[in-house]
C-alpha positions in Angstrom: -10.8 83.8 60.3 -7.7 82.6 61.5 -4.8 83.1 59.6 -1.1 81.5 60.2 1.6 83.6 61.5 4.1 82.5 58.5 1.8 83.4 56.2 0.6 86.8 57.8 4.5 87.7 57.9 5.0 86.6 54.5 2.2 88.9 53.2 3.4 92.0 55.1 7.2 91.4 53.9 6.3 91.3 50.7 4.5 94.1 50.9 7.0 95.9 52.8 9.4 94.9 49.9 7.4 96.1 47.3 6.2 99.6 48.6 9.1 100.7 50.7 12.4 99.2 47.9 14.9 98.7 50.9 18.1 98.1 50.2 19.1 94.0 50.0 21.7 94.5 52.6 19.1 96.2 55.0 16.6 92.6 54.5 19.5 90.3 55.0 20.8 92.1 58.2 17.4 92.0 59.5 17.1 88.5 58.6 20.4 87.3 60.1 20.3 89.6 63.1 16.6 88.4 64.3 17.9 84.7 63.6 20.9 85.2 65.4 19.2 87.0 68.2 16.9 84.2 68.3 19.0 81.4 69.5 21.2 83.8 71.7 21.0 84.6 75.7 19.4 87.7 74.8 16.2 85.5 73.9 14.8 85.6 77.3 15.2 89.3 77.6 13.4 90.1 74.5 10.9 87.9 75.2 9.9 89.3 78.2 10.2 93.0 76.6 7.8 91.8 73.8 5.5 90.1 76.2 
């Protein structure tokens, strides 16, 4: 069964959410730092970290 990768993050967020109550700052930091990470020079060099 293949599943998408939106949804599979989706799922595990919300789960995340619901059993662990972080704080809203800590979500939107996350959120903002891994889209702003995303488009920066630094892309590359995580890439090849994760990979």
């Amino acid at each position: 069964m293949e599943v998408p990768l939106w949804l599979a993050l989706l799922v595990v967020g919300y789960l995340g959410i619901k059993l662990f109550r972080p704080p809203a700052w800590l979500i939107a930091l996350l959120l903002l730092g891994g889209f702003l990470l995303a488009d920066s020079t630094f892309a590359p060099a995580i890439n090849g970290l994760i990979k």
